[in-house]
C-alpha positions in Angstrom: 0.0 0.0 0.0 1.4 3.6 -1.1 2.1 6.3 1.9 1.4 9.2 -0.2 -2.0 10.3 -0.4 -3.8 11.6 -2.9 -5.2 15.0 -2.1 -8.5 15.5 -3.9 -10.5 13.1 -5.8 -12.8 10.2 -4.4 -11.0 7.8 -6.9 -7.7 7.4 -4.8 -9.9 6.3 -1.7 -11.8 4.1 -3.3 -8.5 2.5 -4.7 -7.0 2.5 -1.5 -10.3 0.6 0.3 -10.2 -1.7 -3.0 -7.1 -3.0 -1.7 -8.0 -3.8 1.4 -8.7 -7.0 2.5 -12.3 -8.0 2.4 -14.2 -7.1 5.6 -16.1 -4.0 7.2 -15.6 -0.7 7.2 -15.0 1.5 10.3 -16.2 4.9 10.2 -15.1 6.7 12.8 -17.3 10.0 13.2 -16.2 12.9 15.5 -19.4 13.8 17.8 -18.7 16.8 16.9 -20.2 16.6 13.2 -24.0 16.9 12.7 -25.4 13.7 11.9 -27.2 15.3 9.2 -24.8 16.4 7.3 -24.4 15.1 3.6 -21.7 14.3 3.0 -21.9 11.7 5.2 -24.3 10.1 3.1 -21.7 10.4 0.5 -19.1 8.1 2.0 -21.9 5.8 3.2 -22.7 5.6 -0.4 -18.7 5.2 -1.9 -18.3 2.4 0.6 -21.0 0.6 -0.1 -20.6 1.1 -4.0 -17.2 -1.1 -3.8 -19.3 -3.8 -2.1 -18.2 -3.0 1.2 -20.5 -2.5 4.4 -20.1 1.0 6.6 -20.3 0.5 10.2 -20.6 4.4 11.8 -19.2 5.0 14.7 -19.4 8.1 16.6 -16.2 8.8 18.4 -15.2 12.1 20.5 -12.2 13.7 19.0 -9.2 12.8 21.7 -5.9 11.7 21.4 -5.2 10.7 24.7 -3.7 6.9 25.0 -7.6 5.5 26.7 -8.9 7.6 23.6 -6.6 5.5 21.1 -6.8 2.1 22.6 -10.3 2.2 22.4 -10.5 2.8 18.8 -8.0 0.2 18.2 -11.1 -2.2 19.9 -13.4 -0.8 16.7 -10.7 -1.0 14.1 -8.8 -3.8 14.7 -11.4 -6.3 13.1 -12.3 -4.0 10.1 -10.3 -4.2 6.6 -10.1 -0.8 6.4 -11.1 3.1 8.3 -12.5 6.1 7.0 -11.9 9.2 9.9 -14.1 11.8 9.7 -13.3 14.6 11.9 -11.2 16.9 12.9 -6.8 16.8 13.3 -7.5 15.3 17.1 -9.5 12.8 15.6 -7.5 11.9 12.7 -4.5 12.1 14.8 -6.2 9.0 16.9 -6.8 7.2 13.9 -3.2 7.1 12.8 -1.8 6.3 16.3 -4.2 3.3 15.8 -2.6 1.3 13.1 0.2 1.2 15.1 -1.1 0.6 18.5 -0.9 -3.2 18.6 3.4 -3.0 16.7 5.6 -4.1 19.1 8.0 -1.6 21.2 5.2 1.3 20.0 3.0 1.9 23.6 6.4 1.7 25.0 7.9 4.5 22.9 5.0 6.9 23.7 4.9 6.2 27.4 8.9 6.3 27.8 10.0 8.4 30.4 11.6 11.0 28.3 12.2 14.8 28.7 11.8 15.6 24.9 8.3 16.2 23.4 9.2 14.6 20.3 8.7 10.9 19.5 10.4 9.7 16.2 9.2 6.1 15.3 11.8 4.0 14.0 11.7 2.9 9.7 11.8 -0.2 9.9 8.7 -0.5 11.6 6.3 -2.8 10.0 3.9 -1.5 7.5 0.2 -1.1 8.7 -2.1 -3.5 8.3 -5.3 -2.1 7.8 -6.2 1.4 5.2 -6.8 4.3 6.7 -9.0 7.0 4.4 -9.0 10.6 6.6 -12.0 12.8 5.5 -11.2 16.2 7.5 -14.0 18.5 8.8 -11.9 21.0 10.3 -9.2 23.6 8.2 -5.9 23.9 9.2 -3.9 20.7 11.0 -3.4 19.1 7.4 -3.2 16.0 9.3 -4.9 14.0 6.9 -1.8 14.0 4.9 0.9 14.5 7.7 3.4 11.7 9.0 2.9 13.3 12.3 0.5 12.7 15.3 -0.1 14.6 18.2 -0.3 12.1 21.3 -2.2 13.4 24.8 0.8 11.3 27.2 -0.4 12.2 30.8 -1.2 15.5 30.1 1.6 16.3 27.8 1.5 16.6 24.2 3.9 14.9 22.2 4.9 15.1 18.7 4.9 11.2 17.2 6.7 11.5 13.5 7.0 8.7 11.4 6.0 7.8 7.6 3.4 5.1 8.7 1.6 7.3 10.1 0.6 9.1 6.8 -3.0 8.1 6.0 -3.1 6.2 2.4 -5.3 8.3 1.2 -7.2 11.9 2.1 -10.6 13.0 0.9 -11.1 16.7 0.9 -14.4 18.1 0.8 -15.1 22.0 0.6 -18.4 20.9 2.9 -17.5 19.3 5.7 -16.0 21.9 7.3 -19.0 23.7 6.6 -20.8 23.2 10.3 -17.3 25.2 12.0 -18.4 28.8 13.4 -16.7 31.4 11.1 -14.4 32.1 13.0 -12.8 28.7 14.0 -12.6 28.5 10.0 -10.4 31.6 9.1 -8.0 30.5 12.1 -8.2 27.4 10.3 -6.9 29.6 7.0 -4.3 31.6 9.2 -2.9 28.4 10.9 -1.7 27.3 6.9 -0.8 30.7 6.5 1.2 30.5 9.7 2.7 27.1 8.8 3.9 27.5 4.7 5.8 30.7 6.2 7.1 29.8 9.2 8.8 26.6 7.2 9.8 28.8 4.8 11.5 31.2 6.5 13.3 29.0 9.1 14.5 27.4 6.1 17.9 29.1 5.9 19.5 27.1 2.7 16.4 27.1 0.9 15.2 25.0 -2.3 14.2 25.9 -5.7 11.0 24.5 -6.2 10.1 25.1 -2.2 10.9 28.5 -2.7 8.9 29.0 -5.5 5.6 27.3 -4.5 5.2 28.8 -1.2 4.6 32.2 -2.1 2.2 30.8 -4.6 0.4 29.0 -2.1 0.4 31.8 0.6 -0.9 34.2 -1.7 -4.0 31.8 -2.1 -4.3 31.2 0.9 -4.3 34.9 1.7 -7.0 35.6 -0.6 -9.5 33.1 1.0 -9.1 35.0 3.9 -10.5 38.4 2.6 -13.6 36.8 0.9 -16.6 34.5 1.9 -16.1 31.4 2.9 -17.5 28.7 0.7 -17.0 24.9 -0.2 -14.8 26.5 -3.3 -12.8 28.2 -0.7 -13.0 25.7 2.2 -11.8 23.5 -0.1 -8.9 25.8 -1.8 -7.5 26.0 1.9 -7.8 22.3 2.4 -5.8 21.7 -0.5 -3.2 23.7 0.7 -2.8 22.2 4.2 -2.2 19.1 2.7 0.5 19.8 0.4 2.3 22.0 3.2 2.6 18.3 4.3 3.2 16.5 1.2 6.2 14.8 0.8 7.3 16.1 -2.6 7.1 19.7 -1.3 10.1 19.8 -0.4 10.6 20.7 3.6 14.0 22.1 3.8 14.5 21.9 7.8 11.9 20.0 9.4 12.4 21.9 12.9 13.1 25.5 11.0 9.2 26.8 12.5 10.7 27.1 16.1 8.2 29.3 17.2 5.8 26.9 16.3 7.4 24.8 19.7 7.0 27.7 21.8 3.2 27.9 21.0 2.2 24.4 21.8 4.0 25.0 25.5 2.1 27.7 25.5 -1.1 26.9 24.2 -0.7 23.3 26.6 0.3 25.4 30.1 -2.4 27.9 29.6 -4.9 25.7 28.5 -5.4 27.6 24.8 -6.3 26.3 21.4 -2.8 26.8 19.5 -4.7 29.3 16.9 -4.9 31.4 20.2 -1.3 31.6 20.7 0.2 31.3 17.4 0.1 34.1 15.9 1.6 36.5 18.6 4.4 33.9 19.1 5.2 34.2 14.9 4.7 37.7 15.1 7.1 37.8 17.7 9.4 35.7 16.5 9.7 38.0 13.2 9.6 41.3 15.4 13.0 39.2 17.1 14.4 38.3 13.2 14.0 41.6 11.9 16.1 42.6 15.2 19.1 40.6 14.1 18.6 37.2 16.1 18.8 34.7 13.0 17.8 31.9 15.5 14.6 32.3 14.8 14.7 32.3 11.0 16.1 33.9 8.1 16.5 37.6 7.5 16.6 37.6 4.1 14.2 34.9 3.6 11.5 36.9 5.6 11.9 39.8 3.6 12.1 37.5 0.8 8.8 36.4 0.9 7.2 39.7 2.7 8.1 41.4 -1.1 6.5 38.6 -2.1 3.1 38.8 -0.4 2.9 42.5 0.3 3.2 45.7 -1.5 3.2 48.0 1.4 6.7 48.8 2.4 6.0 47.5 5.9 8.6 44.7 8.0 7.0 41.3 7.6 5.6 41.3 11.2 3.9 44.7 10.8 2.5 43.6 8.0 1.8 40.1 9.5 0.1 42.0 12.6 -1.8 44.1 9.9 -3.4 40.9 8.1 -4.6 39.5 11.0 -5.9 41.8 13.0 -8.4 42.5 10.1 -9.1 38.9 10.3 -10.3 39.2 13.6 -7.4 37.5 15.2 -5.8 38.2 18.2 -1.9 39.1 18.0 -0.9 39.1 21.7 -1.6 36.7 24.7 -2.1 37.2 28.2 0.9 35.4 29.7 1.3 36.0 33.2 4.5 38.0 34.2 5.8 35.4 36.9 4.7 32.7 34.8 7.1 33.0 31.9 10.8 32.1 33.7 9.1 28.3 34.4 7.4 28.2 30.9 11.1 29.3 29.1 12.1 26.4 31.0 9.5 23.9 30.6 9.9 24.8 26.7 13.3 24.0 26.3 13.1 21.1 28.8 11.1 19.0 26.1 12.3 21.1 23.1 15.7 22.1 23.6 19.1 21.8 25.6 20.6 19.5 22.8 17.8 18.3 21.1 17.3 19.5 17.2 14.3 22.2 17.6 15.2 24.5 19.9 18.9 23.8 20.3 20.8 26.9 20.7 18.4 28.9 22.5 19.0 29.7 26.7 15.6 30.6 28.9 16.2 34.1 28.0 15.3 34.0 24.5 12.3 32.3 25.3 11.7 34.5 28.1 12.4 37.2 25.6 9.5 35.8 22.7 6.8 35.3 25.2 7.2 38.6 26.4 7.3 40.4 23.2 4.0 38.2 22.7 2.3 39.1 25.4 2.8 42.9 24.9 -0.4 45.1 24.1 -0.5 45.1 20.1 -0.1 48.9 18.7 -3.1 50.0 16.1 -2.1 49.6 12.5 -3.8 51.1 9.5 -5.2 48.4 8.0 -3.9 47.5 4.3 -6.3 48.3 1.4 -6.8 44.6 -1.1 -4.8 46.3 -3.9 -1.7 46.4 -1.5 -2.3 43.4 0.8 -1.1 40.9 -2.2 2.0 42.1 -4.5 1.0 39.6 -7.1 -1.9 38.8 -9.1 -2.9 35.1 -7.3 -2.0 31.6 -9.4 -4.6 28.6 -9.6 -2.7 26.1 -6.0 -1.4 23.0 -7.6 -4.1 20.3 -7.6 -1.5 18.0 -7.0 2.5 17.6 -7.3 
């Protein structure tokens, strides 16, 4: 079975649950979806077109280890799964396939400083086909060899190439039931993700550097209009191939800030779109200062003349775009608080290991204070000078 998913089209699903072997199967439903809605009924209606019998289940979205060994009860007699939901969800779904490998429970549970779990390659292939259907914009898990893992109240990062679904199925609609809001910090968190990568990139790549921008800018566009499945599902495309494995990914720990916002958004009990964005923005206020630790200079800039036609440094800028997407750009971080979360950050992230590892507790100290200051009013950007391009067609594929 193939560990590269194809992005859009029911065809490659079908495929993948074709080779299966012959059995149920499992759909795993976050709670969180109407039961109504109908594209539901759709994958009800794929399944049993290939002569294969759907059995629902409604699941919350958790990826805590209870969470995941239960599903592994549900799955582990089906042929194949089809996870509806959102990243938590989907996350759950991949931690499944490997749930009963041996030496895998004991990786997760290891008594380990570092928040980052890499599985090993030789690890045995899945046995079962796992189809991820997102409902939520943003996490791009459904095509990501990554997993986030709830480990007694600590999120860890579980990488490994089994744990890309074999196939993704993304619909404009089923992200239609999110509030609004949850769906533009759903278009910001892609945003947030293409650039980070790309700036903390220092040596670079020819075809990366050239797609990004071209994604960004469409990305960026979605967030100034109306939200439809056309749209929804523009964005979706997007996430994924900011996962893909032939976009190239340059220095797969080069978004540092991004490992400063899940210690953040775990100790003050946040979603990460509500930390995020004053941690990049601060992290760019800190590049634009000289500290190169945090990303490139030039590659900032770079792709700021890229985006923007305003004159204005990359985190101005940044700070302008999303405060007009109604978006918060600080946090409330209490003062006494931030000496043991600089330390708690680079306890799992840093001192040696390959994210954070040249950074003391003063530069972290340093980022979540620049975070946490109030934001200064900025004149927001008119259309013609919020993109310096005219915006390409996204890749359907690569």
């Amino acid at each position: 079975m193939s560990y590269a998913p194809t992005l859009t089209a029911w065809s490659a699903a079908a495929h993948a649950l074709l080779t299966a072997r012959a059995g149920d199967v499992t759909v795993l439903v976050d709670s969180g979806v109407p039961e109504s809605a109908p594209f539901l009924t759709t994958v009800g209606d794929v399944i049993s077109s290939l002569g294969r019998n759907p059995v629902v289940r409604r699941v919350a979205p958790h990826a805590g280890l209870d969470t995941v060994a239960q599903l592994h009860d549900l799955m582990s007699t089906s042929a194949a799964t089809v996870a509806i939901g959102g990243g938590s969800l989907l996350d759950a779904a991949k931690l499944v396939r490997l749930w009963a490998q041996r030496g895998f429970r004991e990786r997760l549970t290891a008594r380990t400083r570092s928040g980052f779990v890499a599985l090993r390659p030789t690890m045995a292939q899945p046995a079962t086909v796992l189809v991820a259907v997102p409902t939520t914009l943003g996490t791009g898990s459904e095509s990501s060899s990554v997993a986030i893992a709830d480990v007694a109240g600590r999120r860890r990062l579980v990488s490994g190439a089994h744990l890309r679904p074999d196939s993704c199925v993304l619909l404009g609609d089923a992200a239609s039931t999110l509030p609004d809001p949850l769906q533009r910090e759903g278009v910001v968190e892609v945003l947030l993700r293409l650039a980070s990568s790309f700036v903390g990139d220092v040596d670079g790549d020819p075809l990366r550097d050239a797609l990004v921008p071209t994604l960004c800018r469409g990305v960026i566009d979605v967030l100034h209009r109306d939200l439809g499945d056309a749209a929804r599902h523009l964005v979706l495309r997007a996430g994924a191939l900011s996962h893909h494995g032939e976009l190239p990914q340059g220095n797969p720990y080069g978004a540092r800030a991004w490992y400063v916002g899940t210690e953040l958004s775990a100790v003050l009990g946040l979603r990460k779109m509500a930390v995020l964005p004053a941690v990049t923005i601060a992290a760019w206020r800190l590049i634009e200062a000289g500290d190169e630790r945090w990303g490139s200079a030039q590659r900032l800039e770079a792709l700021r003349g890229q985006l923007d036609a305003s004159g204005r440094t990359a985190s101005d800028w940044l700070t302008g775009l999303l405060q007009g997407a109604g978006l918060a750009t600080t946090i409330g971080v209490p003062a006494a608080t931030v000496p043991a979360l600089a330390e708690r950050t680079l306890r799992h992230w840093g001192q040696g290991l390959p994210m954070l590892p040249d950074l003391e507790p003063a530069d972290v100290q340093r980022l979540v204070r620049d975070a946490s200051r109030p934001p200064r009013p900025l004149q927001r950007l008119s259309m013609s000078s919020r993109v310096a391009t005219p915006v390409p067609s996204i890749p359907s594929a690569l």
